[in-house]
N, C-alpha and C positions, 0 to 999 in steps of 0.2 A: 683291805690288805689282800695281795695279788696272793693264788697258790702256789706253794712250792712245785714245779714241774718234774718230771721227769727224765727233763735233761738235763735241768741243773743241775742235779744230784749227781748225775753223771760227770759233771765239769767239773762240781766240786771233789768227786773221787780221784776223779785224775789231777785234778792240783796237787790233790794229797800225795797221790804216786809221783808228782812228779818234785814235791819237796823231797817225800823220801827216798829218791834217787839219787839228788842233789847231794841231800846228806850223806847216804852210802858209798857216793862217789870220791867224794872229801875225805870221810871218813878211812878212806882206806890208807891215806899217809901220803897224798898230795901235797909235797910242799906248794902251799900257794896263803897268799895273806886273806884276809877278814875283809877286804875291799871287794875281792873276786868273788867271795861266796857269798857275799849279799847281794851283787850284780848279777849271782847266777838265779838266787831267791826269785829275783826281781824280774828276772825274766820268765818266769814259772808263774809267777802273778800277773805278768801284762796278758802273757799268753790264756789264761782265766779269765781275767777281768775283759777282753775282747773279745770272746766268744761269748759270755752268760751277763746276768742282770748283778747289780749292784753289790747284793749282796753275797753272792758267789767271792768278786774280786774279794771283798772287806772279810770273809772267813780264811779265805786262802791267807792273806797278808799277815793277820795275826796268826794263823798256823807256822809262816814261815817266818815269822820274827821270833816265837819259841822255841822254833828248832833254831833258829841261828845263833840266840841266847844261853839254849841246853847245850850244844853240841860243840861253838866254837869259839865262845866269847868265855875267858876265862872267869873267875875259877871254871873250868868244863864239867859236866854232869850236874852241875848246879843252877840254879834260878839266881844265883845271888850275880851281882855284876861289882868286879874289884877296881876297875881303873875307870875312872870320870870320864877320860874318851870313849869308853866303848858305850856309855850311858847315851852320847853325843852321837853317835855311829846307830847304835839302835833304834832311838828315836828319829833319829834322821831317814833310817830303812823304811820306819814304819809309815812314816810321813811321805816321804816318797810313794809309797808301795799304794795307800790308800788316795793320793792325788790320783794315784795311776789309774788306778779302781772308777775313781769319779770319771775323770773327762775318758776314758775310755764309756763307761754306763752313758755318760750325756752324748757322746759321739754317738752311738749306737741307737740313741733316742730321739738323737735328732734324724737318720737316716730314718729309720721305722717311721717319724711322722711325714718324711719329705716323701717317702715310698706311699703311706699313707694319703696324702695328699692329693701326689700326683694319682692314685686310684680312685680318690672319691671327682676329682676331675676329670677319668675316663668316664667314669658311671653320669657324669651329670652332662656329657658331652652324648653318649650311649642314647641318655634317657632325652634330652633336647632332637635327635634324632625322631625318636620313638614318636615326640609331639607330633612331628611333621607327617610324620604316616598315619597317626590313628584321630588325630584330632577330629578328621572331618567324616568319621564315622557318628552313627545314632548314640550309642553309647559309650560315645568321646571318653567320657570323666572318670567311669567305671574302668575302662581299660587301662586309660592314665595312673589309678592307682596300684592296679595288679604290676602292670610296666615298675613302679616304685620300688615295690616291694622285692619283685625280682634283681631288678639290678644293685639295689642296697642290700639285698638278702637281710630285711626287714620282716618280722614276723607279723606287723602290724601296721598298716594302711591305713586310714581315712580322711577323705577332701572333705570337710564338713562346711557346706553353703548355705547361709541364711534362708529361710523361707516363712514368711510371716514371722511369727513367734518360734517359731521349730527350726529342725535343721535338716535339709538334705545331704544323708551321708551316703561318701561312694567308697567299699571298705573292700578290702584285702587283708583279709587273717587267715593263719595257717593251724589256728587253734582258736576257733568260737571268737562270739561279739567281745568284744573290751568292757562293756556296758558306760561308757562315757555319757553323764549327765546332759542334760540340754542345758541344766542349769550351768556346768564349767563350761560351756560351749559358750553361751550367753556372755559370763562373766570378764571371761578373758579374751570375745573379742571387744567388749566397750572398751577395755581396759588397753586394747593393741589403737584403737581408733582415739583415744583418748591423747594419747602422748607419742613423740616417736624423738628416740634417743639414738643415738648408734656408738657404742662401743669398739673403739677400735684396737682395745689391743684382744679382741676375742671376735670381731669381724663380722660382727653383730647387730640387728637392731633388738628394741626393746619391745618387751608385749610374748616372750617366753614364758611358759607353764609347763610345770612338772606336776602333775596330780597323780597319785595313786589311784590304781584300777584291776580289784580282783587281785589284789598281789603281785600287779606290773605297773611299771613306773612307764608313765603315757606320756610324751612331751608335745605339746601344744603349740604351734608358728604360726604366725599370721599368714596368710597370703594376700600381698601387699601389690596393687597397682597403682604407682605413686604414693602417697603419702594413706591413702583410703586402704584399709583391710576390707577384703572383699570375701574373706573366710578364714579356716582353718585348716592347717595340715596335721591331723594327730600321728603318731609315728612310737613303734616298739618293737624290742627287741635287742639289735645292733648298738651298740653307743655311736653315734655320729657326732662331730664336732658342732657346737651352734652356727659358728659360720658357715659351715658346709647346710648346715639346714636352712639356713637363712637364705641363701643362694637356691637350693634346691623348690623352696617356698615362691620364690619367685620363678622360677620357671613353669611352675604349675599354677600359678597365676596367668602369665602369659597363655600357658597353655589353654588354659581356661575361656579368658578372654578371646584366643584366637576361635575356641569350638564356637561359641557366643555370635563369635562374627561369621564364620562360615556358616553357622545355622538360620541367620539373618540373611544372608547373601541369597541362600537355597530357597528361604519362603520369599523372598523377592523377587527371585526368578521364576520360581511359581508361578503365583501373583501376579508377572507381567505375561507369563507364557499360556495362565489360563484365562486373561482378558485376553492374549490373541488369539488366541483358538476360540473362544468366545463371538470376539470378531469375526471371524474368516467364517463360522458355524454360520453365524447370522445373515453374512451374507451371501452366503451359499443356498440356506433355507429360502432367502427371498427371491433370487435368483434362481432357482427351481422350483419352487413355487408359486414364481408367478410362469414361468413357459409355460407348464401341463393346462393351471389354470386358464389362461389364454387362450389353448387351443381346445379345451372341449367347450369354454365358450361359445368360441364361434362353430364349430361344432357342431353342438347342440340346436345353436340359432339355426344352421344348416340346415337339420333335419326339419324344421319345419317350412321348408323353402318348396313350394308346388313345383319348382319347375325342374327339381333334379330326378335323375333315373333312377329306377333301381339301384343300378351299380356303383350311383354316385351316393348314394344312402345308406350302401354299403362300407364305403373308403370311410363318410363322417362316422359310420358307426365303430370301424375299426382304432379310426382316429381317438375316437371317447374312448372305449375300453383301452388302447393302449396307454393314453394318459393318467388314469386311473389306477393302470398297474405301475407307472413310476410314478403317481403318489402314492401308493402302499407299501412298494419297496422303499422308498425314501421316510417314511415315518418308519417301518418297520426297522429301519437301518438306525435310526435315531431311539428307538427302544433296545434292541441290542446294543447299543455302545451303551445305553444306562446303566443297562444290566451288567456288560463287561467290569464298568469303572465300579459299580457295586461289590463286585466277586458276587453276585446270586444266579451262576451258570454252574450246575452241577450235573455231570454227565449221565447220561442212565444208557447202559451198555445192553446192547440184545445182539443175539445172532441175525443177521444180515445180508443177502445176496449185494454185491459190489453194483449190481447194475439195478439195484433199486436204487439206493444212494444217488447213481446219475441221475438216473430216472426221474425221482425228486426234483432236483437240483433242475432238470430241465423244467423241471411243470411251473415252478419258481419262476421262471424270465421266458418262458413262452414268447411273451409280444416281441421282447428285446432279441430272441432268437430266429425272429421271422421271417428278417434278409438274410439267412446265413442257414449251411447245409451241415449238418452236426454228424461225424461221423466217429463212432463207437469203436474200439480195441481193444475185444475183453484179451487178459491175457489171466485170468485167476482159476482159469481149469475147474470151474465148476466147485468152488471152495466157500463156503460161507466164511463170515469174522465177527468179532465182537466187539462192536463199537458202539457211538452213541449216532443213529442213523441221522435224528433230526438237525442235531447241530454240524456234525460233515455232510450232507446234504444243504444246507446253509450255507456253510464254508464255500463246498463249491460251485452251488450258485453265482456268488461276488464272484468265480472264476471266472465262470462263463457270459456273466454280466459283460465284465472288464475287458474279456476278448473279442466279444461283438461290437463293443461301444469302438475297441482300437483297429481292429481291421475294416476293410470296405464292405461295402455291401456286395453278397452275393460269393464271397470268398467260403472256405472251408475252414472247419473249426475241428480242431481231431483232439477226443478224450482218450486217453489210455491208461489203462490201468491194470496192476498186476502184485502178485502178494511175494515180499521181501522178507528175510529174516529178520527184519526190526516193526513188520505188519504192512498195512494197503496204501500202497504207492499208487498216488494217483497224478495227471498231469494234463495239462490241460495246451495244445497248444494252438497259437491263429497265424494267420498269413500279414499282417500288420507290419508296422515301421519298424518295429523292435523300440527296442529302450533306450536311451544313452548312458553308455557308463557311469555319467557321473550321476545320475539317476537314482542308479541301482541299491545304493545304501540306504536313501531314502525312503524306498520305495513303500512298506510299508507303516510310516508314519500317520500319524493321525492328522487330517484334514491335508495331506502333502497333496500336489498336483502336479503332476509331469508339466514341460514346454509344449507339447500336442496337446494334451486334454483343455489348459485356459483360452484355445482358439478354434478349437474342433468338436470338445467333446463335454457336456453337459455333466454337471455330478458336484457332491460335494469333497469327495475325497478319503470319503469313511470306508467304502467300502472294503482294499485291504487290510485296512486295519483290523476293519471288524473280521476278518476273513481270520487272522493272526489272533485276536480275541480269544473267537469259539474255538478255534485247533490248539490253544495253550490250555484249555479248561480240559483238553482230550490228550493233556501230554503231547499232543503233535506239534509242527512244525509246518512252514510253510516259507519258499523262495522263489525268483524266480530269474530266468537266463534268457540269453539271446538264441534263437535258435540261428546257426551255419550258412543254411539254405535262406533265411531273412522270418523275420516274425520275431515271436516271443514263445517260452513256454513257465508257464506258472504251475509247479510242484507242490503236493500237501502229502504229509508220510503221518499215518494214524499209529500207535503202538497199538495190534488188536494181534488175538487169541486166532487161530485157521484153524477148520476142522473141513472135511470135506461135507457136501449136499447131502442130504438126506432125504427121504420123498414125503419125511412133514416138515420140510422145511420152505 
């Protein structure tokens, strides 16, 4: 039984006032007949019974057949009624009065459900929306139920999915667990899997449960792809119609099934993106490793050749050690990407001078800097910072790697570097081809190789990346531009602490 409101009570006041206006108006010595003053009732009651609930019109109706009985149906002042027509007239008012009452209440109830309708239709339109945007997140299913909850302003949420013997539930409550069984979970999906009926004058299939929970009434839907349940939607609070859940069941099936197949899609692409980088690794590895090894072979063989000079014993010796340092940097390159795809890069921050950092970084590519004239731009005023020296020193080595392997030999390589309000801006720029735009997005990727580097320039392609690696473990950043005058310049911006030099520092 619905509560009396507080605005009924108010419709039924003013019915009241407005019988007894009726009557006082009549009363005053209006000639007019017993047809008019019940027509006038009658309109006192439609106007009730079309604003309030049922039983509003049906108090008003009998209030205003009393008074039309007391006040003008002779004898007057009496209950008693003398002439057989006015029995006929009475009855007839009353009958009237309470028809009016009815299909006024069922007009009224059927707009409420059409209103009804049409909003649990915005909300399952809303929420099929919502699939589309969150489905192809990590935790699809959990946010699909919170999304539920909110647009149904449901107190109670959960997608419950089979897993072995148990169930995987994704919940949204606004007041603590429900504590729903795994046993009713169990139960009534054999029971949805079992049979499938569909009801249609309630828009329905079969496999509905209502179980008590904690002193709330839980309702339990299948969700259904094809004739197969593939779970449960528990659901509390709101009343929703069952065919509006039955429908809503199915969207979160769908929905379900779509996160299933993007997740599928995703380790797919994977899967095919980490055999080809697997690929491309491998053959990069062997194609750089077998040049270096080639040439300190012969090399080596070299050095034991009587008939070369000094100076030529010189060049094979240079020849060896420079080989040897691109296989070092190239395993070393291949240990840092370990490390990177690990996360076991953790930064150790010390105070700093900027032009050790270079300094490093040069001692790094030495050989690979030996056709090229490196020229220095402190611009940091004698400022120490607080970084991690070994891994930006790292960083920008692959810089300076990259810029000698791209410009000519014999060209100039100019480092500059200077302290910003966001920490040490460093840059690195060569006299080389530059880049091509369409390059430029790329550039950074893991094992990518520019149109110059697969006919010019030897490498496997790690090095930016790993360059991008170490400066994301240090919170920095690194990009890089065409320079105007022709070349290229490759930027890395460190977040670090300034303080000026000190003389222990």
């Amino acid at each position: 039984m619905m509560p009396v409101s507080r605005r009924e009570l108010i419709h039924f006041v003013l019915g009241l006032a407005g019988i007894v206006a009726v009557t006082f108006i009549y009363r005053l010595g209006i000639n007019t007949n017993a047809a008019t003053i019940a027509l006038s009732y009658l309109l006192v009651v439609l106007f009730v019974a079309a604003a309030s609930r049922l039983w509003v019109g049906v108090a008003t109706s009998i209030t205003a057949m009393i008074a039309f009985n007391f006040f003008f149906l002779p004898p007057v002042g009496t209950f008693r009624i003398a002439d057989p027509q006015n029995w006929v007239s009475l009855i007839a008012f009353l009958a009237v009065s309470l028809v009016a009452s009815r299909l006024s209440a069922v007009a009224r109830d059927q707009q409420r459900e059409a209103l009804n309708r049409r909003d649990e239709l915005a909300r399952l339109f809303d929420l099929s929306r919502d699939v589309l945007l969150t489905t192809d997140s990590e935790d699809a299913i959990s946010v699909l139920a919170r999304h539920i909850a909110l647009r149904f302003r449901l107190g109670y949420v959960a997608i419950c999915l089979p897993d072995g013997e148990s169930f995987r539930r994704y919940e949204s409550t606004a007041s603590g667990p429900y504590g729903i069984t795994t046993d009713d979970l169990r139960r009534t999906l054999s029971q949805a899997n079992r049979t499938i009926e569909f009801d249609a004058r309630r828009r329905m299939y079969s496999g509905h449960e209502v179980i008590g929970s904690r002193g709330h009434a839980v309702r339990l839907v299948p969700l259904r792809l094809g004739s197969r349940a593939i779970g449960l939607l528990a659901t509390a609070g709101r009343t929703i119609e069952p065919g509006t859940l039955d429908t809503l069941a199915g969207v979160v099936a769908i929905a379900i099934e779509r996160a299933h197949f993007l997740e599928e899609r995703k380790q797919a692409e994977l899967a095919q993106r980490s055999a080809e980088l697997k690929s491309a690794l491998l053959s990069s590895l062997a194609h750089d490793l077998r040049t270096p090894l080639t040439a300190i072979r012969v090399a080596a063989s070299n050095l034991h050749a009587s008939w070369l000079t000094d100076f030529q014993r010189v060049e094979q010796s240079d020849i060896v050690l420079a080989e040897v340092e691109r296989l070092t940097r190239l395993f070393q390159n291949i240990l840092e990407m370990t490390r990177i795809d690990a996360g076991a890069i953790a930064p150790e921050r010390q105070w700093v001078h900027p032009l050790e950092i270079i300094e490093a970084a040069q001692g790094h590519v030495e050989y690979t800097l030996r056709d090229h004239s490196l020229e220095v731009r402190n611009g940091s005023d004698g400022a120490v910072v607080k970084l991690d020296p070994r891994l930006t020193s790292a960083a920008l080595a692959h810089l300076l790697e990259n810029a000698a392997q791209y410009s000519p030999p014999g060209s100039r390589i100019t480092v500059d570097h200077h302290l910003t309000g966001d920490g040490l801006l460093i840059a690195v720029e060569d006299n080389g081809a530059g880049i091509a735009g369409a390059e430029l997005p790329r550039l950074f990727e893991r094992f990518y190789r520019g149109s110059q580097s697969s006919s010019n320039v030897s490498g496997t392609g790690m090095g930016l990346s790993i360059t991008r690696g170490l400066l994301a473990a240090e919170n920095g950043r690194v990009w890089a531009e065409n320079r105007p005058e022709g070349g290229s310049r490759f930027s890395i911006l460190i977040p670090a602490e300034v303080r000026q030099a000190t003389s222990q520092d």
